[in-house]
C-alpha positions in Angstrom: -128.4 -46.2 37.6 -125.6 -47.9 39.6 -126.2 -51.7 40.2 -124.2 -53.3 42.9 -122.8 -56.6 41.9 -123.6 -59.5 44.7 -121.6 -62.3 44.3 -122.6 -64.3 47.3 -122.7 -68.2 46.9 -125.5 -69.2 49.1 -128.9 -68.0 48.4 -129.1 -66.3 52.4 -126.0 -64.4 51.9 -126.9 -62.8 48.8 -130.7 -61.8 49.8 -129.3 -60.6 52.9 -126.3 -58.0 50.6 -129.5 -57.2 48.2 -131.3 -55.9 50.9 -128.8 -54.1 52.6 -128.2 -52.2 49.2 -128.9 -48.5 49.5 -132.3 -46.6 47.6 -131.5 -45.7 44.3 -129.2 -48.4 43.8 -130.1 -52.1 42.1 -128.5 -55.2 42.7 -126.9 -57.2 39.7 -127.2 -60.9 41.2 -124.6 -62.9 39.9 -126.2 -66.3 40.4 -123.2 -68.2 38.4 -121.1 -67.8 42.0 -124.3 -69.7 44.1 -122.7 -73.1 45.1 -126.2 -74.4 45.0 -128.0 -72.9 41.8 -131.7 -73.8 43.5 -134.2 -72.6 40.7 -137.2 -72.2 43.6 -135.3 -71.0 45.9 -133.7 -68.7 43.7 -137.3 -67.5 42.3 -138.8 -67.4 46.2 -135.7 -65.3 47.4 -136.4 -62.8 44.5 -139.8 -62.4 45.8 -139.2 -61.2 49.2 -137.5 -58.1 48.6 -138.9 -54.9 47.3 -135.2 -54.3 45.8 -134.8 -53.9 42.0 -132.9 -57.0 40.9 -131.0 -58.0 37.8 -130.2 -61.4 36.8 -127.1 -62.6 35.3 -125.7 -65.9 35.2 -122.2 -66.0 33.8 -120.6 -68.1 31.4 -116.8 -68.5 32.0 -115.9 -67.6 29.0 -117.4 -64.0 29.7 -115.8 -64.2 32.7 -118.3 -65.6 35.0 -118.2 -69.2 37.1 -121.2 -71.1 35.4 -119.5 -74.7 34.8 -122.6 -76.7 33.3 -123.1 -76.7 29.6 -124.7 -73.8 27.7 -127.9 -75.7 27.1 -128.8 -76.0 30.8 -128.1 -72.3 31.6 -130.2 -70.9 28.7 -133.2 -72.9 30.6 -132.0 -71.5 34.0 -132.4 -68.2 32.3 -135.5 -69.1 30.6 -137.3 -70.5 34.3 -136.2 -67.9 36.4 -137.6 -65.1 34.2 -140.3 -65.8 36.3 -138.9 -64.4 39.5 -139.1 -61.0 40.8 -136.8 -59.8 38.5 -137.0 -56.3 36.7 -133.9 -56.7 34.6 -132.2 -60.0 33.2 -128.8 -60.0 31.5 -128.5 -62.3 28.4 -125.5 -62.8 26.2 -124.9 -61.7 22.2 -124.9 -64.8 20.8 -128.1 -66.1 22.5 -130.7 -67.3 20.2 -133.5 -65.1 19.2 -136.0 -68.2 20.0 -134.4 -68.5 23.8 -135.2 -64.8 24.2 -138.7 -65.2 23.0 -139.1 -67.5 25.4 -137.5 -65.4 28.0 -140.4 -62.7 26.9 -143.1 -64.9 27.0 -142.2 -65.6 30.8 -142.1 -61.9 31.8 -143.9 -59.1 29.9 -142.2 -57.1 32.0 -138.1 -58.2 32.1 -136.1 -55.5 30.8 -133.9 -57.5 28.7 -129.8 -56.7 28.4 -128.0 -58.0 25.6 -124.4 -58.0 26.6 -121.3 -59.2 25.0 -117.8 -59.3 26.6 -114.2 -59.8 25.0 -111.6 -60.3 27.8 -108.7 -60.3 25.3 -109.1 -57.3 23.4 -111.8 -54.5 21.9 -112.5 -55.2 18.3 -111.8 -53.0 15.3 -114.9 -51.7 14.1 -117.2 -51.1 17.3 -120.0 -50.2 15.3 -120.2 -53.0 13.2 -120.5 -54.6 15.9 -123.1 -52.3 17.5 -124.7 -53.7 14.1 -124.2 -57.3 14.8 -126.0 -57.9 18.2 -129.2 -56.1 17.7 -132.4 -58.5 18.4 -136.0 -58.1 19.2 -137.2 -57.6 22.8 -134.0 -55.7 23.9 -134.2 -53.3 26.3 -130.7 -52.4 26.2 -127.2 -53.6 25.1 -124.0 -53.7 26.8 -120.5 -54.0 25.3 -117.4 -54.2 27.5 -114.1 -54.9 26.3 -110.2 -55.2 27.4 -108.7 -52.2 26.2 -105.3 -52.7 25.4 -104.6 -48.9 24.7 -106.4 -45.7 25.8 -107.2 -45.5 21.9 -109.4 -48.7 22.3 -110.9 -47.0 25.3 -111.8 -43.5 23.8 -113.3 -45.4 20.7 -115.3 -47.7 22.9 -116.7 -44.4 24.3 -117.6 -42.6 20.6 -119.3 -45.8 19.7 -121.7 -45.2 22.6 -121.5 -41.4 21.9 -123.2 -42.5 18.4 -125.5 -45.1 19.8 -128.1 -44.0 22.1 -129.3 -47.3 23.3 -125.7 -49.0 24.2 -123.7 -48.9 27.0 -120.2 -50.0 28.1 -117.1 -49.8 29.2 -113.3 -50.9 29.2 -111.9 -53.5 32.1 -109.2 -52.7 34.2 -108.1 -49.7 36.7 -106.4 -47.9 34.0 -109.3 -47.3 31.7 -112.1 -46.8 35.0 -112.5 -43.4 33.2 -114.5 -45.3 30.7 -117.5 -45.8 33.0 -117.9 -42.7 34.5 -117.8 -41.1 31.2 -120.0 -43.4 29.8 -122.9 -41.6 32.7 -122.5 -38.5 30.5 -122.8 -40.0 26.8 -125.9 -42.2 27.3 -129.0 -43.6 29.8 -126.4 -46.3 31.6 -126.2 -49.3 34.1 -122.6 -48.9 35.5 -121.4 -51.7 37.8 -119.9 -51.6 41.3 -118.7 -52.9 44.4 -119.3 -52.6 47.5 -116.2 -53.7 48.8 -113.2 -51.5 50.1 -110.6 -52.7 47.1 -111.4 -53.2 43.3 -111.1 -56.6 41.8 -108.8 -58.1 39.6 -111.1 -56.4 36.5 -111.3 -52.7 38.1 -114.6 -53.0 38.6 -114.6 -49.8 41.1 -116.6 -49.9 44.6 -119.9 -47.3 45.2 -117.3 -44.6 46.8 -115.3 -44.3 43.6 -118.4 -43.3 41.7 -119.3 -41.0 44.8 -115.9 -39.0 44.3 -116.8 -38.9 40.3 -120.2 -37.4 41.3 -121.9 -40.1 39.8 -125.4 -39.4 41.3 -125.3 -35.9 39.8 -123.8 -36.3 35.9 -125.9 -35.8 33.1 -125.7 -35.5 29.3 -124.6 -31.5 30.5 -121.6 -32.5 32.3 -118.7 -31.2 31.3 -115.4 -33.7 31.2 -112.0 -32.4 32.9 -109.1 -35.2 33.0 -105.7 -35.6 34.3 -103.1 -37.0 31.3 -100.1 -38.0 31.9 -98.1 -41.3 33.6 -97.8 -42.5 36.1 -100.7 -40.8 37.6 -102.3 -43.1 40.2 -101.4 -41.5 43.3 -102.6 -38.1 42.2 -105.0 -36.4 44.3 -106.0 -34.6 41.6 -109.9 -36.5 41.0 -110.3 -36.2 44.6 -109.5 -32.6 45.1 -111.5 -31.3 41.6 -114.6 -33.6 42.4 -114.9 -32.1 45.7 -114.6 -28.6 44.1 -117.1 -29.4 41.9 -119.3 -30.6 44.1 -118.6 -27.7 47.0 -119.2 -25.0 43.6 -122.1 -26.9 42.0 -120.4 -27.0 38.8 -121.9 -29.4 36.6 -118.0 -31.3 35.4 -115.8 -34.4 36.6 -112.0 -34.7 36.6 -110.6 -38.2 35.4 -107.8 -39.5 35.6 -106.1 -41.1 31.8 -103.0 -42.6 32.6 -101.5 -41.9 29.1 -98.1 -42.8 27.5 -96.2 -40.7 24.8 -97.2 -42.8 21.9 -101.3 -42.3 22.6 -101.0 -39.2 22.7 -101.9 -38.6 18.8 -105.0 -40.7 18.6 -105.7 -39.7 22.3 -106.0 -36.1 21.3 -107.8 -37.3 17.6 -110.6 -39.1 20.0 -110.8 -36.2 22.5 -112.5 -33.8 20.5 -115.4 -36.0 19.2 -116.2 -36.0 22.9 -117.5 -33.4 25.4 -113.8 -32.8 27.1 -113.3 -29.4 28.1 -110.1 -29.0 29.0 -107.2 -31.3 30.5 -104.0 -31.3 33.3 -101.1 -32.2 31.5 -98.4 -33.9 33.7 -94.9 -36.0 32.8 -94.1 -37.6 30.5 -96.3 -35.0 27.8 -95.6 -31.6 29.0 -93.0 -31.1 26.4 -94.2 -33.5 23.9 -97.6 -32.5 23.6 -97.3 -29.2 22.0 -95.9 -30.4 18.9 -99.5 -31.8 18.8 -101.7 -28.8 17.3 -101.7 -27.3 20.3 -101.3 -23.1 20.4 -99.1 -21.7 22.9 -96.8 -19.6 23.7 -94.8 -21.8 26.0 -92.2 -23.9 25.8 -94.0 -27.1 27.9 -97.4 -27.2 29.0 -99.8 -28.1 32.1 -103.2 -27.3 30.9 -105.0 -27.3 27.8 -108.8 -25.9 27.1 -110.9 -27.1 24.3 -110.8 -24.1 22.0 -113.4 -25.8 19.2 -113.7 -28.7 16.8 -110.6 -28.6 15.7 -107.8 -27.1 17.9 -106.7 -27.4 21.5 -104.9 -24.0 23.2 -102.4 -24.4 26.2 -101.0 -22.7 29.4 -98.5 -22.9 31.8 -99.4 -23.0 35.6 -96.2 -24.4 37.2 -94.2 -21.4 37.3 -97.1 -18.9 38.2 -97.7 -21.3 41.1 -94.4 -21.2 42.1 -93.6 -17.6 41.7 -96.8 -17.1 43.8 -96.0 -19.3 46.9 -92.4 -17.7 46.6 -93.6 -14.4 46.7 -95.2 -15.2 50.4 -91.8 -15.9 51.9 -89.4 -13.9 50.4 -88.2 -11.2 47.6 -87.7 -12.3 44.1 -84.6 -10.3 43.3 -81.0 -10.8 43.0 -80.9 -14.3 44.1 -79.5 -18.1 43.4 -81.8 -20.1 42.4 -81.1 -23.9 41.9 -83.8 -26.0 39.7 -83.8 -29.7 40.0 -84.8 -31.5 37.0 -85.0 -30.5 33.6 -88.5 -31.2 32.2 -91.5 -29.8 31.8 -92.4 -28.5 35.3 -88.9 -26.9 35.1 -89.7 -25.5 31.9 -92.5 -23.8 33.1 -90.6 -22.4 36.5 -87.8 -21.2 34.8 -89.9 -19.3 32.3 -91.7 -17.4 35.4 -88.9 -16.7 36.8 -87.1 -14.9 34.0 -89.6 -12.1 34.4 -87.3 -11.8 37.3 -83.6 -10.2 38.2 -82.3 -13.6 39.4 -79.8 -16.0 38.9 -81.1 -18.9 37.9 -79.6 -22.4 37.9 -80.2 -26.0 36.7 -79.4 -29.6 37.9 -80.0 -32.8 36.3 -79.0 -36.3 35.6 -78.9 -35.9 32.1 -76.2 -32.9 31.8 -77.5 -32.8 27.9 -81.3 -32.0 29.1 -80.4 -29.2 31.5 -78.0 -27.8 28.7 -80.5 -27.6 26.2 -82.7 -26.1 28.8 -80.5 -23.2 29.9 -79.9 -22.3 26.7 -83.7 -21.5 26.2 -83.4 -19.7 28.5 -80.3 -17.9 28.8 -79.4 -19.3 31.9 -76.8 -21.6 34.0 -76.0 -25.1 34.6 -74.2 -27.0 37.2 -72.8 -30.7 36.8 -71.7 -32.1 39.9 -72.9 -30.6 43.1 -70.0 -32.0 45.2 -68.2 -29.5 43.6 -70.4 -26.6 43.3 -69.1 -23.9 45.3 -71.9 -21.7 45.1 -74.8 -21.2 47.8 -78.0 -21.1 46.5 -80.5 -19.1 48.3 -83.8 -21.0 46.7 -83.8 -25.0 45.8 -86.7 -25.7 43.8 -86.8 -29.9 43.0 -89.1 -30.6 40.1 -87.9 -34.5 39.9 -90.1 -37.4 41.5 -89.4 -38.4 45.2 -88.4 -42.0 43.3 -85.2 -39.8 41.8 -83.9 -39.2 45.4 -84.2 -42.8 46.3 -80.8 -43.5 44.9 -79.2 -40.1 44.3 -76.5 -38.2 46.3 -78.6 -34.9 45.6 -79.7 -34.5 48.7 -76.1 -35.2 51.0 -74.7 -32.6 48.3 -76.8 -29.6 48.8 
């Protein structure tokens, strides 16, 4: 279920957002951001709306805006479990007496017992899974900073392994966390209903529209994007919506991932239902020396063969063969790559099928010798003083890498 998060501070204000929220949705009221925390008002305001409501109130330390000591909002929580609320959000470390207490005023409340970390995910997740277990809990909630994607991808094994927890990761990088989360267990994910995310990530209702959100299920199968950067790619967008258009039961997430995650990335991967995976810079290269089987010298795609092992293709240069093929004849031509990493990899290895003369550009001289030598082909250093013309220019560099380059005066 996805519960909007209302962070009005008048009591009006937010009983006029709850019920302007859509069916099928709840509302999470935040009542630690009410200027005026008016306990009958609070509980009246609750009773004149047939929306499903969660209460939370906040402490700062969890990131909320509750300012009076912790005695007074334990008895807030305690008196308003009287209002027409169907779930109430309590903290880890709350005593097992206050929740009692919290039961005895509603039969009904759905409890959540949440704890928050803003500064980092701990070690062992399921110890602490362990440690905030309680009696009357309905469910319990565990969101952390991730600092890595391999404190993300154990956050989401931990809730693989425990059927009554949720959770997720802060921030926009590891977003992939809560949609993912939809498929592992029975979930409450949180969202906006504003245009931009908040200084957290905490995404707004279209996001999880794109992901499919209203359709996952424990059957869905994961597709992601790896690589960085990767924030402008279209990639979620255009997979979703063929998905969607197909009525294929998967999403495609994007996992901005560095070199150096990429080992424990791969190690959490397959104790999770991740089918297969678009490979883009800086890991096209890199990531077959990661018990990956292929053929190819760099990589775009990988499938999840089994348990164990991961197998790889090449699309770039198929792609581009194909699109070339529309315009013009692939024989006995010059043809200048730009760049000399993975994407060119892949191009050049397509085109050798072919009787052409190939040729590569780059910054790095030693990156595009290295590459013509796999492939038995040509370089050229400076373009100033190439005298040849090139019939085909195929860039495989970043627009960035033109920004403050000559290239372009020079061909």
């Amino acid at each position: 279920m996805l519960a909007i998060v209302v962070t009005a501070t008048t009591i009006k204000t937010a009983l006029s957002q709850i019920n302007n929220i859509k069916p099928g949705y709840l509302a999470e009221w935040r009542i630690d951001h009410l200027n005026d925390i008016n306990v009958s008002a609070i509980i009246n305001a609750s009773r004149l709306t047939k929306k499903i409501i969660m209460l939370t109130i906040r402490r700062q330390v969890d990131g909320g805006l509750f300012q009076g000591a912790e005695q007074e909002r334990q008895q807030l929580l305690i008196t308003l479990a009287k209002g027409n609320f169907t779930y109430i959000d309590i903290e880890h470390d709350l005593a097992q007496t206050v929740i009692d207490k919290i039961k005895n005023q509603n039969k009904q409340l759905k409890i959540i017992r949440s704890y928050h970390n803003l500064k980092q995910t701990p070690t062992d997740l399921n110890q602490l899974a362990d440690t905030i277990r309680a009696k009357h809990i309905y469910k319990y909630k565990i969101v952390t900073k991730a600092n890595n994607n391999t404190d993300a991808m154990r956050m989401l094994h931990m809730i693989k392994s425990h059927t009554d927890i949720y959770g997720h990761c802060l921030g926009t990088d590891y977003a992939y966390t809560r949609y993912i989360c939809r498929i592992l267990t029975d979930t409450i994910s949180y969202a906006t209903e504003n245009c931009d995310n908040n200084d957290i990530g905490i995404p707004n209702t279209s996001d999880y529209l794109l992901h499919g959100y209203q359709w996952i299920n424990r059957a869905t199968r994961i597709y992601a994007l790896i690589g960085n950067p990767i924030t402008q790619s279209p990639g979620a967008l255009f997979h979703n919506h063929e998905f969607k258009e197909n009525e294929v039961n998967a999403i495609y997430v994007l996992i901005p991932l560095t070199s150096c995650e990429l080992p424990q990335y791969l190690k959490y991967s397959k104790l999770l239902p991740i089918s297969g995976m678009s490979v883009t810079r800086p890991l096209k290269e890199v990531i077959i020396t990661h018990n990956i089987k292929t053929s190819h010298h760099a990589i775009n795609t990988i499938m999840n063969d089994n348990d164990i092992s991961w197998s790889a293709i090449n699309t770039d240069g198929k792609a581009c063969v194909m699109l070339l093929q529309k315009h013009t004849q692939l024989r006995q031509k010059n043809i200048l790559i730009i760049g000399a990493g993975g994407t060119a990899s892949g191009i050049i290895e397509a085109l050798s099928e072919y009787n052409l003369n190939v040729f590569i550009y780059n910054r790095t001289i030693d990156n595009a010798t290295r590459l013509a030598k796999t492939f038995n082909c040509s370089t050229v250093t400076h373009l100033e003083k190439c005298d040849l013309q090139f019939d085909i220019i195929i860039s495989t560099v970043p627009p960035e890498a033109y920004q403050q380059s000559t290239i372009i005066q020079h061909l």
